[in-house]
TORFIBA-58115 format. One line per 8 residues: number of its first residue (from 1); for each residue x, y, z of N, C-alpha, C. Coordinates in pm, whole numbers, plus 32768, in hexadecimal, padded with zeros to 4 digits. Example, Ala and Ser with C-alpha at 12.3 -4.5 7.8 and 13.67 -1.06 7.14 Angstrom:
1	8527 7DC7 830C 84CE 7E3E 830C 8528 7EB6 830C  8505 7F1F 82C4 8557 7F96 82CA 850A 8003 8313
This chain:
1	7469 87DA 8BDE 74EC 87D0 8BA0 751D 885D 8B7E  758F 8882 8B9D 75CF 8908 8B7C 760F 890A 8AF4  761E 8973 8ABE 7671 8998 8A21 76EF 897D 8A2F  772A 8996 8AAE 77A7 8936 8A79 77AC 887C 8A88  7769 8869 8AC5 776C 87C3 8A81 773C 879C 8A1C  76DD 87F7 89C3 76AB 87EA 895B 7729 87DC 88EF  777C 884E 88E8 77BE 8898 8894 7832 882B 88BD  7865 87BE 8916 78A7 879A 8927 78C2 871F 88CA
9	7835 86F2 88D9 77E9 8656 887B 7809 8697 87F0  77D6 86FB 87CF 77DE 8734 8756 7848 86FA 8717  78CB 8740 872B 797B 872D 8732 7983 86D3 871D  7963 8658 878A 79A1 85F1 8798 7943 8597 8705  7903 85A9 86CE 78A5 857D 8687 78D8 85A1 85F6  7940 8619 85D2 797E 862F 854E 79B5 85C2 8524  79B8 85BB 84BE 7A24 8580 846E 7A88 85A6 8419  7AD7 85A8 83FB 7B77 85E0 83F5 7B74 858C 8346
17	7B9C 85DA 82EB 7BC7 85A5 825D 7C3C 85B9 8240  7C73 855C 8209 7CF0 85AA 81D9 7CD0 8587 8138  7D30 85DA 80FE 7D28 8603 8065 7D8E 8583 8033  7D8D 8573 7F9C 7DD1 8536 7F6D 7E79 8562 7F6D  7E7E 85BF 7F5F 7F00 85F9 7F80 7F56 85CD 803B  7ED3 85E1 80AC 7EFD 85C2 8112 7F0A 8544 810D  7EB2 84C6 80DC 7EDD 8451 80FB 7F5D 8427 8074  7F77 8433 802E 7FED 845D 7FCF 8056 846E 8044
25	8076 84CB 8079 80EA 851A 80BA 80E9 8487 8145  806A 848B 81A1 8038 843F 820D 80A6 837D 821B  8092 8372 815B 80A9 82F1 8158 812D 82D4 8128  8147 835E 80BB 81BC 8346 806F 8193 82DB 7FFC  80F9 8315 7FB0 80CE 82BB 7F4A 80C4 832F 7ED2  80C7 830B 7E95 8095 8372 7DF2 8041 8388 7DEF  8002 83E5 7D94 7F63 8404 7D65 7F31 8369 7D1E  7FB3 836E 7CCE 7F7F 82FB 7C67 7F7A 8297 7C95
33	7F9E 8248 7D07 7F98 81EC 7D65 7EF0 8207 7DB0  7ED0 8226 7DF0 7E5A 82A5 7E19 7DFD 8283 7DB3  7DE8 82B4 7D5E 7D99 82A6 7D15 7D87 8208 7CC3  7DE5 81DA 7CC2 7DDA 8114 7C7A 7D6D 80ED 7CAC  7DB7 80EE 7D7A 7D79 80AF 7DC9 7CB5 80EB 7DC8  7CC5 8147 7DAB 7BF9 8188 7DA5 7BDB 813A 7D05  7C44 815E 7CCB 7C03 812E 7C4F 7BA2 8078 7C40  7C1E 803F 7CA4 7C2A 7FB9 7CAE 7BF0 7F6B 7D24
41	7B8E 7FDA 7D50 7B5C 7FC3 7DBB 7B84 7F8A 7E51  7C0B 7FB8 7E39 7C60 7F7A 7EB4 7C4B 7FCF 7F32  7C3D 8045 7EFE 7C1F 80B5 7F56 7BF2 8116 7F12  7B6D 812F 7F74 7B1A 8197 7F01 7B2B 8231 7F87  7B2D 82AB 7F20 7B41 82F7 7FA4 7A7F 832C 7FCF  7ABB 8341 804D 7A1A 8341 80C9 79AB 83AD 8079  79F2 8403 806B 7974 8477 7FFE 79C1 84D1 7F9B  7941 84F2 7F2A 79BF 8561 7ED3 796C 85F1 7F06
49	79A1 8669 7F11 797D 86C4 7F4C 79AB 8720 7EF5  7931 879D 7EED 793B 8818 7E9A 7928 8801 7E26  7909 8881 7DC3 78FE 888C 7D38 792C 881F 7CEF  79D4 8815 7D2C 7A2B 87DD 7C9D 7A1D 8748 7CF0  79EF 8723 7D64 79D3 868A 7D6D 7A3A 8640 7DA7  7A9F 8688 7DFE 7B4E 8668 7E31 7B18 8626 7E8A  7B3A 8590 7E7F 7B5B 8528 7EC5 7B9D 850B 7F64  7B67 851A 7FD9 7BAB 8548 803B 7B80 8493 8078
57	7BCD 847B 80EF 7BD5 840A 8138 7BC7 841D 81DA  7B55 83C4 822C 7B65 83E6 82A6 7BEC 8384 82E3  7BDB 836C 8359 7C1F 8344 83E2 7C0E 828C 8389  7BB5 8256 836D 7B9C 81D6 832E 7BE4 818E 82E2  7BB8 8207 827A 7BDD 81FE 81FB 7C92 81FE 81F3  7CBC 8262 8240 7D57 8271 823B 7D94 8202 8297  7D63 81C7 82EC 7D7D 812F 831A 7D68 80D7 82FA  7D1E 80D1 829C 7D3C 8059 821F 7DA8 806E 81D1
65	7DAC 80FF 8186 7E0C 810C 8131 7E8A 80E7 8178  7EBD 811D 81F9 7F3C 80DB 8237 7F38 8086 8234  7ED8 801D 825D 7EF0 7F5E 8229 7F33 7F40 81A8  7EC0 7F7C 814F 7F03 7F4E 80D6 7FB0 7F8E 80BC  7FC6 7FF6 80CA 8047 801F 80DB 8099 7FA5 810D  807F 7F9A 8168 80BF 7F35 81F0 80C1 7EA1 8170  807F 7E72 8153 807F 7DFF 8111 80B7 7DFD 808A  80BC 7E72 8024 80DA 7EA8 7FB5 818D 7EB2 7FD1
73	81AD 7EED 8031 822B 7EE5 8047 8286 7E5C 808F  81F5 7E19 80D4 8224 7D8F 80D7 8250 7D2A 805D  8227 7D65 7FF2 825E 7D2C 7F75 81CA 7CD5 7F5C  8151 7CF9 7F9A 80E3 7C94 7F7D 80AB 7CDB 7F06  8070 7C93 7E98 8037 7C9E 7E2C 7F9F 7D07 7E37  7F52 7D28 7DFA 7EEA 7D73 7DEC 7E9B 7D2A 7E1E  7E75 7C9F 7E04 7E18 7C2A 7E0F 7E3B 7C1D 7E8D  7E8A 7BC8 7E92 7EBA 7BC5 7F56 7E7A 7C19 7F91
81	7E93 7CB5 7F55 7E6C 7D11 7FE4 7DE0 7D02 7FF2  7DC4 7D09 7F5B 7D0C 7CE2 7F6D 7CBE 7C9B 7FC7  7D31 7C25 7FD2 7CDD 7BAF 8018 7CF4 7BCB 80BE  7D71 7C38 80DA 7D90 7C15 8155 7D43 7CAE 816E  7CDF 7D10 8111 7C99 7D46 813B 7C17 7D36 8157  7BD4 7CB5 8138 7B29 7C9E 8127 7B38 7C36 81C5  7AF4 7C8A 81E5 7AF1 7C3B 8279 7AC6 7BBF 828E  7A68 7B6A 8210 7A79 7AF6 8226 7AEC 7A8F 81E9
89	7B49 7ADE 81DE 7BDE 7AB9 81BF 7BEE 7A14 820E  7BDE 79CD 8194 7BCF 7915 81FD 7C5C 7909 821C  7CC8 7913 821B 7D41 791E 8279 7DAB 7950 8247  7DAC 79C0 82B4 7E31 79FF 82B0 7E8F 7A0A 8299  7EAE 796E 82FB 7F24 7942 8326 7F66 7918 8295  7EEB 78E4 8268 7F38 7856 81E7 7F49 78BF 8193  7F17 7933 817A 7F49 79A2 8106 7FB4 79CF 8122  7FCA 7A06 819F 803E 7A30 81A4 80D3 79D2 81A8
97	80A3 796D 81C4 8109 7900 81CB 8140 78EF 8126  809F 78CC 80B8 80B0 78B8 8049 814E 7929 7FF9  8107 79BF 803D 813C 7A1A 7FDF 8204 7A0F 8020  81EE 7A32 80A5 8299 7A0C 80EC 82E6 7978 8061  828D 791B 8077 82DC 78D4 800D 82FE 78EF 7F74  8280 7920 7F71 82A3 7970 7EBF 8324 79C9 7EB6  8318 7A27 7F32 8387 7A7C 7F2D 8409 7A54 7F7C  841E 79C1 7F99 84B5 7987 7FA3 84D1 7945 7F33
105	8471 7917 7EF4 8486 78E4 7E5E 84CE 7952 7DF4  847B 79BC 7E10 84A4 7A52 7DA9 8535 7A6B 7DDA  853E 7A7E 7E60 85BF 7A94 7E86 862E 7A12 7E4C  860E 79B3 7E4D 8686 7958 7E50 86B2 7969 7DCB  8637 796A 7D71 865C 798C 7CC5 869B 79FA 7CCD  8689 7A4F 7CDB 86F1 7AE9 7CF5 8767 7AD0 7D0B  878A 7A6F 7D63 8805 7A71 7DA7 8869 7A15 7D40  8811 79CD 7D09 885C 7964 7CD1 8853 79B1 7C3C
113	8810 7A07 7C0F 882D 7A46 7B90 888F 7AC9 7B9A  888B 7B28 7C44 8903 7B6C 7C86 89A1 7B06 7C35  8998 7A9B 7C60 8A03 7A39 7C58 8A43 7A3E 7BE5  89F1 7A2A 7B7B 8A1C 7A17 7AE3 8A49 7A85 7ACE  89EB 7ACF 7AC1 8A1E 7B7A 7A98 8AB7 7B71 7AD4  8AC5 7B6E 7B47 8B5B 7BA1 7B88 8BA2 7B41 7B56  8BC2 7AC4 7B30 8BFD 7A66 7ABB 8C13 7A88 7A44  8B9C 7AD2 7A01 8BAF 7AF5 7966 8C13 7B76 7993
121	8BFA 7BE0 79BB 8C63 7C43 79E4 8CC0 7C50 7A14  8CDF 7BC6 7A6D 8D77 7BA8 7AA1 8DBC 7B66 7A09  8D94 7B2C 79C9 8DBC 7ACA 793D 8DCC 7B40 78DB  8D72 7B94 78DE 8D7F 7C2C 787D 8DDE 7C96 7887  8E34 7CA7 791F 8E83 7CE1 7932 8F20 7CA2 7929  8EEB 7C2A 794C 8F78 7BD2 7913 8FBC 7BBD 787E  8F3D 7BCF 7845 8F53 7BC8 77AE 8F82 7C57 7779  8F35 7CAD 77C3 8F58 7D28 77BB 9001 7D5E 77A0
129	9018 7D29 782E 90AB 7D3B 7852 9115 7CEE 7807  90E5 7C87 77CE 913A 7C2F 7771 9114 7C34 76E6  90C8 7C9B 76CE 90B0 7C95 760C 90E8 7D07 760C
């Protein structure tokens, strides 16, 4: 075997970290978001490295964190994501189905409390204009 196929395996064999700051910037998440999720064991980062112990994340680790992103901005709860992260997650389907209905329920209350509000303020400006 020659030194450069050695040195080639080598390379291909690194692993790449990114810092809390890179997956921060990477995701468009906060520190303090970042850190819940380690706290809360949702996502723990891959190793802490150096003196002061800075928390860095491989290739894995930051593809989970985009899930949860992905689902977090789906409007799914902490728990949800939990479940739709443990791979023996007993169905998917019915969670995600569950949560879509939670959040046409949330929406419809919104819309119908949107409603009132713009009633009390159409009735408030009328009174307005006539007191």
């Amino acid at each position: 075997m020659n030194g450069r196929s050695d040195r080639n395996t080598e390379v291909s064999e690194q692993i790449h970290f990114y810092s809390v700051g890179d997956v921060c910037a990477l995701l468009g998440m906060t520190r303090k978001t970042l850190f819940y999720y380690d706290r809360t064991g949702l996502a723990k980062p891959t190793e802490r490295i150096g003196p002061q112990g800075y928390k860095v994340y491989d290739e894995a680790a930051l593809n989970r964190l985009r899930r949860i992103a992905t689902y977090r901005q789906a409007g799914l709860t902490i728990e949800e994501v939990r479940s739709l992260l443990n791979p023996d997650c007993p169905d998917e389907i019915q969670l995600l189905t569950d949560a879509l209905e939670r959040l046409q329920a949330e929406a419809e209350e919104l819309r119908m409390k949107t409603e009132k509000l713009a009633s009390l303020l159409e009735k408030a400006v009328q009174k307005n204009r006539l007191g």
